[in-house]
C-alpha positions in Angstrom: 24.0 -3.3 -4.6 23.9 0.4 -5.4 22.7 -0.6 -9.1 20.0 -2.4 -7.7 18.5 0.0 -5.5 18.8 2.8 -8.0 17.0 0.4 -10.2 14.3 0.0 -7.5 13.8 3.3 -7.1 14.0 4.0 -10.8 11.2 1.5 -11.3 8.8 2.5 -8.5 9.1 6.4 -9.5 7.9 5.1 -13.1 5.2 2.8 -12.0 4.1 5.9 -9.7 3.9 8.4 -12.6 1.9 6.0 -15.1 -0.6 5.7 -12.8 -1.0 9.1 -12.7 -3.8 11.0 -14.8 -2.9 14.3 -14.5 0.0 17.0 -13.0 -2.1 17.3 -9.9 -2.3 13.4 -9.3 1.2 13.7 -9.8 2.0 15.9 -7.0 -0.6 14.6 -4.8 1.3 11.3 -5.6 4.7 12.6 -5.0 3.6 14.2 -1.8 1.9 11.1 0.3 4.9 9.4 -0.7 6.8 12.3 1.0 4.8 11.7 4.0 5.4 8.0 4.2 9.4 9.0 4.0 9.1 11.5 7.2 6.8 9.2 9.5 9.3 5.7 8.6 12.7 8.7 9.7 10.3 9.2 13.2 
């Protein structure tokens, strides 16, 4: 079970980054995704 989700996760972060053009998208990216984490812990 732990395999998998690492997996999951794994897969997603790569999917995320090669739709990514540049750094900036990139941590654009990385921070909505941050803000989707903290309003699902509210």
């Amino acid at each position: 079970m732990k395999t998998s989700a690492w997996f999951a996760f794994v897969l997603a972060l790569a999917a995320g980054l090669a739709g990514c053009n540049t750094m900036q998208g990139a941590g654009e990216d990385i921070e909505r995704g941050g803000e989707k984490i903290q309003e699902q812990a509210r």
